[in-house]
C-alpha positions in Angstrom: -15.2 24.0 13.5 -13.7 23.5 9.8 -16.3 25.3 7.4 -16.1 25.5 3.3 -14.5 28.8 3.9 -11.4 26.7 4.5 -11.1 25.2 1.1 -8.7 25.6 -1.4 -8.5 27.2 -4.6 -10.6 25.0 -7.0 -12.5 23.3 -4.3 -16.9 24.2 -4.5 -17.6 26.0 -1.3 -20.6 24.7 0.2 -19.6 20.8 0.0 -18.8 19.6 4.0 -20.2 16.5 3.9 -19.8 15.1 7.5 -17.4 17.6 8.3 -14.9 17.2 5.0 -15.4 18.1 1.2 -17.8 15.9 -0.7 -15.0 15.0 -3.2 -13.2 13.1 -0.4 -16.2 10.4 -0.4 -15.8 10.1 -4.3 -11.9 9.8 -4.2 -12.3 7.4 -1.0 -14.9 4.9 -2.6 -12.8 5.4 -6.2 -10.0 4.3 -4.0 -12.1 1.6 -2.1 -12.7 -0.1 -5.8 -9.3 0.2 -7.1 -7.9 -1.3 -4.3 -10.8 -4.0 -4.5 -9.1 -5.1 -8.0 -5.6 -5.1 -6.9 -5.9 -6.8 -3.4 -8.2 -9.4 -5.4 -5.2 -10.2 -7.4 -2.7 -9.6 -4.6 -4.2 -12.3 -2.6 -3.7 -14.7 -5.4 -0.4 -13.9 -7.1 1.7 -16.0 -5.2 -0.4 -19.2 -4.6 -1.2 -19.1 -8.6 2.1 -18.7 -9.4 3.8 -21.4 -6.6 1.1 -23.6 -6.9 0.1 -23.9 -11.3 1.7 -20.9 -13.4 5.5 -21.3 -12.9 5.0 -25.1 -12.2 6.9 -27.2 -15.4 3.6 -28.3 -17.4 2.3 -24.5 -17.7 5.2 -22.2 -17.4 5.9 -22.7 -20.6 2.7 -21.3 -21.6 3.6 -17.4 -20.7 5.1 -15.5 -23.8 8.8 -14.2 -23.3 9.2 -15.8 -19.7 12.4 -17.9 -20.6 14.0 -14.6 -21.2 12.4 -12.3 -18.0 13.6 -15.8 -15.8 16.7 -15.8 -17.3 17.4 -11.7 -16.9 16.0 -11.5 -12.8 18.2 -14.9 -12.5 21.5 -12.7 -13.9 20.5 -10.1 -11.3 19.4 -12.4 -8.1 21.0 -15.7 -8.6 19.3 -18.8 -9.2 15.9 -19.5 -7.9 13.5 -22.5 -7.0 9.9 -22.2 -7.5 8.9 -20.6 -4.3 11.8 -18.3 -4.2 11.2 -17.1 -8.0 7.7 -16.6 -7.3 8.4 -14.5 -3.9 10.8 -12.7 -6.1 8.5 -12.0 -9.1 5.8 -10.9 -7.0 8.3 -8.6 -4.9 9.6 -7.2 -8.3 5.7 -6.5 -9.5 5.0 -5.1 -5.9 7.6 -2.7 -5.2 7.3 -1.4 -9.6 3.8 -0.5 -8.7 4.9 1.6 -6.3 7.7 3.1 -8.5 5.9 3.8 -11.7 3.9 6.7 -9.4 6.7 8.8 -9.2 6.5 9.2 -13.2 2.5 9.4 -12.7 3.1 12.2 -10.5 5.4 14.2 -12.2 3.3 13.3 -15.4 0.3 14.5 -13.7 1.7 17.8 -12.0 3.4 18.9 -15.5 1.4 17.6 -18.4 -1.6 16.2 -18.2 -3.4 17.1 -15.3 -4.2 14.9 -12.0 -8.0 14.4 -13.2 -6.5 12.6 -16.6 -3.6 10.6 -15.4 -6.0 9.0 -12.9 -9.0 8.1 -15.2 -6.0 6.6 -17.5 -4.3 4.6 -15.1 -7.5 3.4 -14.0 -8.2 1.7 -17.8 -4.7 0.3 -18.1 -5.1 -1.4 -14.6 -8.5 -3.0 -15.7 -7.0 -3.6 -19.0 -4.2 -5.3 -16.7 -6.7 -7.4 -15.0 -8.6 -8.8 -17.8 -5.5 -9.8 -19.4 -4.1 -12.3 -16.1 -6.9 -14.6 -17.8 -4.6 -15.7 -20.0 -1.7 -17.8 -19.0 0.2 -16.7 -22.3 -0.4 -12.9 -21.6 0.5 -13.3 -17.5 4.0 -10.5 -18.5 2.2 -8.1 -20.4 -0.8 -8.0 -17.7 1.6 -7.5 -14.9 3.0 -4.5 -17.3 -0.2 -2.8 -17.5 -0.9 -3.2 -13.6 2.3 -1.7 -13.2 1.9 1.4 -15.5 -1.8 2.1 -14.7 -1.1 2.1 -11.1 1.7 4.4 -11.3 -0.9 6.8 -13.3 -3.3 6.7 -10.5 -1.5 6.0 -7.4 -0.1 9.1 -7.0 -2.4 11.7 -8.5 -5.7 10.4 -6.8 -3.8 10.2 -3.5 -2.5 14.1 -3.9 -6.4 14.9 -4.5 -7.2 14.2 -0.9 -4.2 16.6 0.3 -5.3 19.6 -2.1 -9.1 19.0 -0.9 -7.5 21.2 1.9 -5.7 24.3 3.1 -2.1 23.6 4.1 -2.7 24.5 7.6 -6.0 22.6 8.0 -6.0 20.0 11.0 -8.1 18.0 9.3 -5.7 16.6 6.9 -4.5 13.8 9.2 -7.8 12.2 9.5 -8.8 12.6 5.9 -6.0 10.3 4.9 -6.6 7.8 7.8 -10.2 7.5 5.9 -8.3 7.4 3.0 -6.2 4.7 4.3 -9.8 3.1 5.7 -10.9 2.9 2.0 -7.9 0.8 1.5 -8.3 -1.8 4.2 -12.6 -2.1 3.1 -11.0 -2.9 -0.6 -8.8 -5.1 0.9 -10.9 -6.8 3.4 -13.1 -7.7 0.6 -11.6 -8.7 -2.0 -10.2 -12.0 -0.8 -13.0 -13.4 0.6 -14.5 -12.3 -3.5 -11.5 -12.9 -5.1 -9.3 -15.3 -3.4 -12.6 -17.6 -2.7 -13.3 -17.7 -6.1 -9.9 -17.9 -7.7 -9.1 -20.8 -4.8 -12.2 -22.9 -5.1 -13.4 -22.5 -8.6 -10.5 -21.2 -11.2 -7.8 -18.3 -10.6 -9.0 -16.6 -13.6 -12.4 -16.5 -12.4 -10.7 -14.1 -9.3 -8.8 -12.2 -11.5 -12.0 -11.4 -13.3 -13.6 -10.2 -10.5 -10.8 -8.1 -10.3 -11.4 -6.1 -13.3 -15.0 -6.1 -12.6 -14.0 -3.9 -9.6 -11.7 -1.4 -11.2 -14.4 -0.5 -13.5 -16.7 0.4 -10.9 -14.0 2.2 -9.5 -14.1 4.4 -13.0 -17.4 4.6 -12.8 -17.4 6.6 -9.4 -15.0 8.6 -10.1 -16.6 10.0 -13.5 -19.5 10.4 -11.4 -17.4 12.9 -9.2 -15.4 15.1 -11.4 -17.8 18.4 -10.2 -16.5 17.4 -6.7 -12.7 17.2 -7.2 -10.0 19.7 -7.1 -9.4 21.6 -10.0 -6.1 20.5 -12.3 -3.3 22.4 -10.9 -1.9 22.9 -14.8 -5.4 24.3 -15.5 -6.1 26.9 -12.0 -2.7 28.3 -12.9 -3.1 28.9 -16.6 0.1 27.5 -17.3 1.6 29.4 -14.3 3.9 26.5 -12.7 5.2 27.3 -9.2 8.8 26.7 -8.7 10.9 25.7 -5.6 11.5 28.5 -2.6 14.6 29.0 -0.7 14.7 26.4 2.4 12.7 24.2 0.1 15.5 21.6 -0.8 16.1 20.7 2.6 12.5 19.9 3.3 13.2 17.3 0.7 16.7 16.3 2.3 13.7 15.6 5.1 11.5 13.7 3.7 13.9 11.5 2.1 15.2 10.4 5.2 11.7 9.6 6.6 11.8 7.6 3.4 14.3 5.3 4.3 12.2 4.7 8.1 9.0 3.9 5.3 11.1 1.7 2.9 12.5 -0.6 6.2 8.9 -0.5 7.2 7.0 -1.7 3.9 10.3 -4.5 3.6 8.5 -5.9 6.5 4.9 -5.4 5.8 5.6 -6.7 2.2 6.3 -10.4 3.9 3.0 -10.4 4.8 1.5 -10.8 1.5 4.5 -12.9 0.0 6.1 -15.6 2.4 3.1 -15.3 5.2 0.1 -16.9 2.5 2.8 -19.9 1.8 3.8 -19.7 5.7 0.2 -19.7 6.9 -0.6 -22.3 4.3 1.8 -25.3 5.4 2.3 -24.0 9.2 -1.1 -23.2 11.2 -3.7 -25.3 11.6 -6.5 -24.0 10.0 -9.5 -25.3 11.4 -12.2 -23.2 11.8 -15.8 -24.1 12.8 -15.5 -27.6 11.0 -14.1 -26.1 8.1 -10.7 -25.0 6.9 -10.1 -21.5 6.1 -8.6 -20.7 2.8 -5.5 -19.3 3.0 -6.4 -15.8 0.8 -8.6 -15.0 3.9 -6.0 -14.2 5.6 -5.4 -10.8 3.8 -8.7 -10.2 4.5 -8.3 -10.3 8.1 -5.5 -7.7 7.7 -7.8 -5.2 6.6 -10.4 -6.0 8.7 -7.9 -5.6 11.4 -7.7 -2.1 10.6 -10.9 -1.2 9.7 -11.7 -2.7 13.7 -8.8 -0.5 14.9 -8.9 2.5 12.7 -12.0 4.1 14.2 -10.3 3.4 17.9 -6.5 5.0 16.9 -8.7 8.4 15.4 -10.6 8.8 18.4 -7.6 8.4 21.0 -5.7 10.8 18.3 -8.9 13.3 19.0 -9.1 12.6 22.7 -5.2 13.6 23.1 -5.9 16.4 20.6 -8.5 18.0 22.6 -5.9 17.9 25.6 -3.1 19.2 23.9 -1.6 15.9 24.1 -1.2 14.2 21.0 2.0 13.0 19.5 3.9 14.7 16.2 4.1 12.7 13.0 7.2 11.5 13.4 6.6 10.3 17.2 3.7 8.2 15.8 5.8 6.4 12.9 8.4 5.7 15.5 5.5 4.1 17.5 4.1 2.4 14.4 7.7 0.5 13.3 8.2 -0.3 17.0 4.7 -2.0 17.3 5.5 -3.8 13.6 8.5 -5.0 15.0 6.7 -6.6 18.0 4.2 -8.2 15.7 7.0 -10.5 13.9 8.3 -11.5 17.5 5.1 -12.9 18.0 4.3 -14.5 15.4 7.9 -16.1 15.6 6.9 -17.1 19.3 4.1 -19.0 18.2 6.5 -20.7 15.4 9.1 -21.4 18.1 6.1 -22.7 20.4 4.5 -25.3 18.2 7.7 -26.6 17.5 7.4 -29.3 14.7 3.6 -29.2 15.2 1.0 -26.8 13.8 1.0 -23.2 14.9 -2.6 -22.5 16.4 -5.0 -20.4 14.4 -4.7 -17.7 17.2 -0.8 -16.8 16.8 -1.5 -15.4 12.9 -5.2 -14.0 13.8 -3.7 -11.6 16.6 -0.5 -11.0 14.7 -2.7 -9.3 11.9 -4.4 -7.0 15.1 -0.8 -6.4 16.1 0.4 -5.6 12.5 -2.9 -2.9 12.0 -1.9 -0.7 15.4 1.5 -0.2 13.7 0.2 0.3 10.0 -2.6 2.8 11.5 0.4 4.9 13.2 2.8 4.6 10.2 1.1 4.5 6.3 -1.7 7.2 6.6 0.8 9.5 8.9 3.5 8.9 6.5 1.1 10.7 3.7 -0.1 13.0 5.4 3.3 14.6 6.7 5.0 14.4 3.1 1.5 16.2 1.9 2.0 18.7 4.5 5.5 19.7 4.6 6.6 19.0 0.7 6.9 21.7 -1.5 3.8 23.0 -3.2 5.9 22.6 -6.6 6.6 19.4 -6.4 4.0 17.7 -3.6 1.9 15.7 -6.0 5.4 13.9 -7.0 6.4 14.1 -3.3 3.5 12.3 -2.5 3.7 9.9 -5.3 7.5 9.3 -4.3 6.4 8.1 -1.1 5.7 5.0 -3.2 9.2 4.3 -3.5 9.4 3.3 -0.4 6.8 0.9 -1.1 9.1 -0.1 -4.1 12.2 -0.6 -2.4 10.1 -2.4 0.2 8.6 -4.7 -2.1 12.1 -5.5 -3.9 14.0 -5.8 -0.3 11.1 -8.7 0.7 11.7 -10.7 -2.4 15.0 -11.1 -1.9 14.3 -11.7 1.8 12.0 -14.1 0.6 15.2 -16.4 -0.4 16.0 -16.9 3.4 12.5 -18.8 4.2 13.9 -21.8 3.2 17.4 -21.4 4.7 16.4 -20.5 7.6 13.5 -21.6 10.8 10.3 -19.9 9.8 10.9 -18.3 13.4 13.5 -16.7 12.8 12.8 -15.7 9.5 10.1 -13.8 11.1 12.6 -12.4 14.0 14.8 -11.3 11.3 12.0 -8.8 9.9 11.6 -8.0 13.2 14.7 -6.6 13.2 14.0 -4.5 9.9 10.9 -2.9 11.4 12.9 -1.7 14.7 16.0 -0.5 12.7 12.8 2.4 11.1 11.9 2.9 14.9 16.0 3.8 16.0 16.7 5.9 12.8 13.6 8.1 14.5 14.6 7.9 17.7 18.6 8.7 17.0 18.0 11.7 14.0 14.4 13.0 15.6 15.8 16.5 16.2 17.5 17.5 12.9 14.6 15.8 11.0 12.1 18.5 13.3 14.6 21.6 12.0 14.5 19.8 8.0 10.7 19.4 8.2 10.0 23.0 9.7 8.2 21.0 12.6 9.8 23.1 15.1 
């Protein structure tokens, strides 16, 4: 039994609150709220801009977009609506998960994890207020982008230093964590996307910001709770690197590249799949047709289902000396990711010309949350574990890379969607998922050694 004698420097003994620290239920519903606002916009991006913003009559309307069209089209070639709008959102996807390794550093040198969160957290409402206005669409993406790459990082790290470095708890804090996640996710479609579908984008990208300031709220309401600012429990004391230390990185880096193929898949679902889903499978459902942003709903609520199911079988095989190492279980994760695209391209290739039946995308999304549960939470929690105590808040933040280079890889996948059958351009992420899975499998015994797992 984990007691408060296990906390950390700077954590208030006396807090276990069902068996973790109190300021893991702050951080988790702060987390819950910020992801409310950006999944709330997430679900909408892509319809709003393939369907009014970047249509002839109003893309005229956003400041400066002649010259951002004509600067991504020097990079990428030229692009059609869909494929500029897939590509956009790829771009704005995979920078907020890029601006956090900045954040991090930022937050583990200067200003202190408590402040860069609280100020990412006003530029990302600032951000969402700001998508109201056609003319500002550039400059709210920019302050999205920034604000999360202030908070992303830094409130993430919190969880890991909530906890001693040997504590077995970790995993499972992150998988609530990652639960947090899928809630704000889950809900903010059916808010959001409902409202921005049926009665005026802006009025979901308001709700939006209404949710990242609750999310400010909460967390101003738990700064007694939180781990002390590593800049202020040191006194200015900053630890430095350790012999053996730079090859922990050589490490992780490489389990980067098994996240980045990952997130190149998991990034199609909320970029081709909504314009997939809305023009493929019949949507019929109880006399009524299901918008298409409740979809990403489903995906979280897919793993909020399965989440509670994968932490218990991870305690069961626990308790029996039985459970699988990290890097087994993201092996497992991209393998299962992988099988989710066959499917979903085996109900394409089934329906032939017709519609694909509302079944094929509902269990693909049950499919998809086994291999997310076994690869995003266990991802963070082994870069928390084995990263260098100077440098794991910007280790953990530069996990997000991978999220970055995933988000950039599926715009330009997104170009292939109309070249190619929608089944297999759904086999051939398959195949991007199972190449994380075999670079696992082939370099599983030197990354043990790098990772000190042995």
């Amino acid at each position: 039994m984990h007691g408060s004698s296990d906390a950390p420097a700077g954590v208030d003994k006396g807090t276990d609150i069902l068996g973790h620290p109190r300021g893991l239920a702050f951080i988790i519903f702060t987390e819950a709220w910020e992801r409310f606002s950006y999944y709330g916009m997430q679900a909408l991006l892509v319809l709003y801009m393939a369907s009014y913003l970047l249509t002839p009559e109003h893309v005229g309307n956003v400041a400066g977009f002649g010259a951002f069209r004509a600067m991504l089209e020097a990079v990428v070639g030229p692009l059609g609506t869909t494929a500029l709008a897939a590509q956009i959102f790829g771009l704005y996807g995979g920078l907020i998960y890029f601006t956090p390794v900045i954040g991090g550093w930022i937050g583990d040198r200067f200003m202190g994890q408590r402040r860069a969160v609280l100020l990412g957290a006003i530029l990302m409402a600032a951000g969402h207020f700001l998508m109201a206005f056609e003319a500002a669409f550039l400059f709210a993406l920019a302050a999205l982008i920034f604000g999360a790459g202030m908070l992303k990082g830094n409130l993430a790290a919190q969880v890991g230093r909530l906890y001693a470095r040997t504590d077995q708890r970790r995993d499972t804090a992150y998988s609530l964590y990652n639960m947090a996640i899928n809630v704000g996710a889950a809900v903010a479609p059916l808010v959001c996307g409902t409202l921005g579908e049926f009665y005026g984008w802006h009025y979901g990208f308001g709700a939006a910001g209404v949710g990242m300031l609750v999310g400010i709220v909460i967390y101003l309401k738990g700064q007694h709770w939180l781990p002390t600012d590593s800049l202020r429990a040191r006194d200015g004391d900053r630890p430095s690197l350790q012999p053996g230390d730079g090859r922990v990185i050589a490490g992780i880096l490489l389990m980067f590249v098994v996240a980045a193929l990952y997130w190149s898949a998991q990034f199609q679902v909320w970029s081709i799949y909504p314009l997939w889903t809305r023009d493929n499978v019949d949507r019929a459902f109880f006399g009524m047709e299901m918008p298409v942003t409740w979809f990403q709903s489903l995906d979280s609520i897919a793993v909020l289902a399965l989440a509670p199911v994968v932490i218990l079988y991870w305690r069961w095989q626990r308790n029996r000396a039985r459970e699988r190492g990290d890097l087994v279980k993201v092996m497992q994760g991209c393998t299962v990711f992988a099988l989710a695209y066959v499917w979903l391209a085996a109900g394409q290739a089934l329906a032939g010309e017709g519609q694909v039946a509302l079944v094929w995308p509902v269990l693909f999304h049950f499919i998809c949350a086994i291999g997310f549960l076994y690869v995003g939470p266990v991802m963070m929690a082994l870069v928390s574990r084995t990263a260098p105590e100077a440098v794991n808040a910007m280790m953990v933040s530069a996990y997000y890379l991978c999220l970055f280079v995933g988000g950039f890889a599926s715009g330009w996948l997104g170009r292939f969607y109309d070249q190619l059958s929608p089944a297999a351009f759904w086999l051939m992420h398959a195949g991007v998922a199972g190449a994380g899975a075999l670079i696992v499998l082939v370099f599983y015994r030197p990354l043990r050694r790098l990772l000190r797992l042995d």
